[in-house]
C-alpha positions in Angstrom: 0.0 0.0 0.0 2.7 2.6 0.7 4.3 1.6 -2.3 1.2 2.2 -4.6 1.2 5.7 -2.8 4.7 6.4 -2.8 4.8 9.3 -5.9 8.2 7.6 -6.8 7.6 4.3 -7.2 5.7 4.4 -10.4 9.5 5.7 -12.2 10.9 2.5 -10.6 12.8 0.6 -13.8 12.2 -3.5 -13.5 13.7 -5.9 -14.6 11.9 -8.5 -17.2 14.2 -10.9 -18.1 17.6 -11.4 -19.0 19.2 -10.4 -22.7 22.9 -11.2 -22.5 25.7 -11.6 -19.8 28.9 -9.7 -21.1 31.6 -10.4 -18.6 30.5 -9.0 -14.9 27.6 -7.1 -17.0 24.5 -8.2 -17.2 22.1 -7.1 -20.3 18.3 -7.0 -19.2 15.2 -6.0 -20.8 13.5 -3.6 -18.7 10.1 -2.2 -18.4 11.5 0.9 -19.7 13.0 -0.7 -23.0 9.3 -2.7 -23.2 7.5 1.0 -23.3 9.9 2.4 -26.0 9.4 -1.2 -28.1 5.7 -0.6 -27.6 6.3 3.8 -29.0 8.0 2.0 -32.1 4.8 -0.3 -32.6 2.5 2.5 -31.9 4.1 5.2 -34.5 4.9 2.5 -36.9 1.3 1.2 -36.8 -0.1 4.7 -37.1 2.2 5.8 -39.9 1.8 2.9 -42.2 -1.7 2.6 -41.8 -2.5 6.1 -41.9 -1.1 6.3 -45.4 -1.8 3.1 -46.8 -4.2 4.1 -49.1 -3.6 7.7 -49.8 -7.0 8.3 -50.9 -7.7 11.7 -52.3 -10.4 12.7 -49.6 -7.9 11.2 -46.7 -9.4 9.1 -43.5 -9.3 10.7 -40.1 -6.1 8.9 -39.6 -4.4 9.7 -42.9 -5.5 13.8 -42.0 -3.6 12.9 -38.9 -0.6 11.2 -40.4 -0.5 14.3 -42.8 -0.7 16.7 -40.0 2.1 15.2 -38.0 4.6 15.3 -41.4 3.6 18.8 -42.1 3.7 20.0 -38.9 7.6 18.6 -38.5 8.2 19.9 -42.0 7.1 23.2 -41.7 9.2 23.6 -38.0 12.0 22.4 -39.9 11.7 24.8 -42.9 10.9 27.6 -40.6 14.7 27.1 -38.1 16.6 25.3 -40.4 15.4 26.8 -43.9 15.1 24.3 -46.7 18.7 22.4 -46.5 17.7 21.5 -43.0 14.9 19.2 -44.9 17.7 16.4 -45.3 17.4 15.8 -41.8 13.6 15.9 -41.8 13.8 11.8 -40.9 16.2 12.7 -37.9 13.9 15.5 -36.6 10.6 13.3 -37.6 11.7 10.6 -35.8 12.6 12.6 -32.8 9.4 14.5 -32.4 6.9 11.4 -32.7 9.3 9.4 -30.4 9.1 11.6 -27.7 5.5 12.5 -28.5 4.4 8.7 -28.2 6.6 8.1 -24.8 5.1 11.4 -23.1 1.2 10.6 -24.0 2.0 6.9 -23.2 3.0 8.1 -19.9 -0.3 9.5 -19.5 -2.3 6.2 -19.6 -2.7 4.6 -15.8 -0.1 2.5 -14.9 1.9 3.3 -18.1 6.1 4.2 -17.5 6.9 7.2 -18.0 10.0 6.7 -20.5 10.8 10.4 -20.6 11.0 11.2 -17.0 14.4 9.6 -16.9 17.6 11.5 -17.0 19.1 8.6 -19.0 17.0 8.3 -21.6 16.6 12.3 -22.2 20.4 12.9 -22.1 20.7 9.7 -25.0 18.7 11.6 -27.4 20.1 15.0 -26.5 23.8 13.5 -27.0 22.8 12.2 -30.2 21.5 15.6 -31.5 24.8 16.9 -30.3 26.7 14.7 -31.8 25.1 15.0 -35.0 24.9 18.8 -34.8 29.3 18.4 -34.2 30.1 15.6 -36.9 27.7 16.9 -39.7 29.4 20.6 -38.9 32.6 19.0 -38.9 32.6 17.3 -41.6 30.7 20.2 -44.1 32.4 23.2 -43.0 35.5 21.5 -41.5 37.7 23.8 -39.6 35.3 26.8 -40.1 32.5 25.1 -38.5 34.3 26.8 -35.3 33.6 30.4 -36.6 30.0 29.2 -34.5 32.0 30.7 -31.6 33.6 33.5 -33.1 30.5 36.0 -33.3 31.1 38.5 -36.3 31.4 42.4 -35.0 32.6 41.8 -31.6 35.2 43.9 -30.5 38.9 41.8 -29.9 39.3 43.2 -26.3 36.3 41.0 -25.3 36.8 38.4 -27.9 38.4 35.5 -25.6 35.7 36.0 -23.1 32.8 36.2 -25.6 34.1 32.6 -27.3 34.9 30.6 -24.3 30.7 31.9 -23.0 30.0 30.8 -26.3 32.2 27.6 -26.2 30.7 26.8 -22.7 27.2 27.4 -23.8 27.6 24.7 -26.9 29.4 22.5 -24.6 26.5 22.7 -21.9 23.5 22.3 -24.7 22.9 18.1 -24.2 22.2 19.4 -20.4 19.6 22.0 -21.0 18.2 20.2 -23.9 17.6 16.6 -21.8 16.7 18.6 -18.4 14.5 20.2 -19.6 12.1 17.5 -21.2 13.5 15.7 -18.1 12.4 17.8 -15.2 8.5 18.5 -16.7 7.6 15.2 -16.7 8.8 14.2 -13.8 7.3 16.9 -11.6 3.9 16.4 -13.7 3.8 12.8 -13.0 4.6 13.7 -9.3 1.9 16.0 -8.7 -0.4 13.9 -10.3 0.7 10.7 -7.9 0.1 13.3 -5.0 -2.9 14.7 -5.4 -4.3 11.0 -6.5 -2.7 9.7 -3.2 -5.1 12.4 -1.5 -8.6 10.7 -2.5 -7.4 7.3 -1.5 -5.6 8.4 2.0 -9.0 10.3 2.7 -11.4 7.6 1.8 -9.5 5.4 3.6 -9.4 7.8 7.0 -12.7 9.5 6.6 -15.5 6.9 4.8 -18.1 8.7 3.0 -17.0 12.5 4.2 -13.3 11.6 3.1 -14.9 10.8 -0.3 -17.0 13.7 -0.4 -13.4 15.7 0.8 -11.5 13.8 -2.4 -13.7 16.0 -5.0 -11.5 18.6 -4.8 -8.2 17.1 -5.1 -10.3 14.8 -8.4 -11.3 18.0 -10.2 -7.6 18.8 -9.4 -6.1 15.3 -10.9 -8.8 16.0 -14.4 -7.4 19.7 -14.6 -3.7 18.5 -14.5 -4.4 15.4 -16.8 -5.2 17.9 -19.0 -2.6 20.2 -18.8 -0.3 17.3 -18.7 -1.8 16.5 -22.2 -0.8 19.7 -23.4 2.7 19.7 -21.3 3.6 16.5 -23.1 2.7 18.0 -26.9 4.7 21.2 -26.0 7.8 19.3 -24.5 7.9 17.3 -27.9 7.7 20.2 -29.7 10.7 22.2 -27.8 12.9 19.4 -28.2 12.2 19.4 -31.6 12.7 22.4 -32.6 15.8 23.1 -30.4 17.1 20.3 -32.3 16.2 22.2 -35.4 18.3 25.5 -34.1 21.6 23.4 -33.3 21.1 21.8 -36.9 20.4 25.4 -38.3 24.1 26.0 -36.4 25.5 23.1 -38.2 24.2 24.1 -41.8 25.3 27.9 -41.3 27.8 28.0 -38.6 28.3 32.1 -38.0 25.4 33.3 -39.6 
């Protein structure tokens, strides 16, 4: 009982069953790797079926398939202009992953893949990554005018690079916080003020009960805020991804 009220436990990562020993290391499938196998399903499901037929007067889930392409496509026009498009599967990908994993986390007694630091740092590291070797590799050596900001003054011109040296360095941490830290403390509040009705009921019969509306009309107004909270947190990681590509494309512009 204090477990199914403890707003922590429902982040707890189990263990399902055994993948692979490698030396001392032991490979497991997790609950949290299940969730993300079942966000693959789920988007591949919706995206093949939802275009399928392309029939000229689409289905409701063909409009939505549609919606979701054009809605990444035009983000990515509109940050990265159109040579960014080439990394429209990257940014796709991204946006419905996290999308699928954060309104998955919704569902009662779901995981909530996102509200791990481990899982948000991964993708942000791989954007980084990306952003670095694709820059590299187009623009070599000038890739670095990035941190070279044109106009500045050369008295302040050390100090201006190593802020902007720090703040390409420290991107992967504000980028995976961020999605990070929002669904966590939704998730928590949610477990809280859900812990409420049941402690009450429990304590006060029919008056606790009658108490626990309050803290229910609570628990529908943050499920729906939540709702939103998980579209939105998709969206910034997105099109912060779209940004450092943008820096990648046209490094000192």
């Amino acid at each position: 009982m204090a477990a199914a009220n403890d707003p922590i436990h429902q982040f707890q990562i189990i263990d399902l069953f055994p993948v692979a020993k490698i030396g001392s290391a032991n490979i497991v499938f997790t609950n949290s790797a299940a969730f993300m196998f079942l966000a693959v399903i789920v988007i591949t499901a919706f995206l093949v079926i939802g275009t399928s037929k392309r029939a000229l007067v689409p289905t409701r889930l063909q409009s939505a398939a549609e919606l979701a392409y054009e809605f990444v496509a035009t983000t990515v026009r509109s940050t990265a202009g159109s040579e960014g498009m080439r990394f429209f599967p990257f940014v796709f990908t991204i946006f419905m992953f996290i999308l699928t994993l954060n309104f998955i986390g919704l569902v009662p007694y779901a995981f909530t893949v996102t509200s791990h630091i481990i899982i948000t740092v991964a993708l942000a590291i791989t954007v980084f990554l990306t952003v670095l070797i694709y820059g590299l590799m187009r623009h070599g050596l000038h890739f670095f005018n990035l941190f070279v900001p044109k106009g500045v003054p050369v008295y302040i011109l050390p100090l201006i690079v190593f802020i902007e040296v720090l703040s390409f360095i420290s991107r992967p941490i504000s980028h995976s916080v961020r999605l990070f830290a929002n669904m966590l403390a939704g998730h928590i509040t949610l477990k809280v003020f859900a812990g409420f009705i049941v402690l009450m009921g429990g304590a006060l019969g029919a008056v606790g009960w009658a108490g626990g509306i309050l803290p229910f009309a609570m628990i529908v107004i943050l499920t729906a805020l939540e709702t939103l909270v998980a579209f939105l947190q998709a969206y910034v990681f997105a099109i912060l991804t779209c940004i450092y590509l943008n820096d990648a494309i046209h490094p000192g512009h």
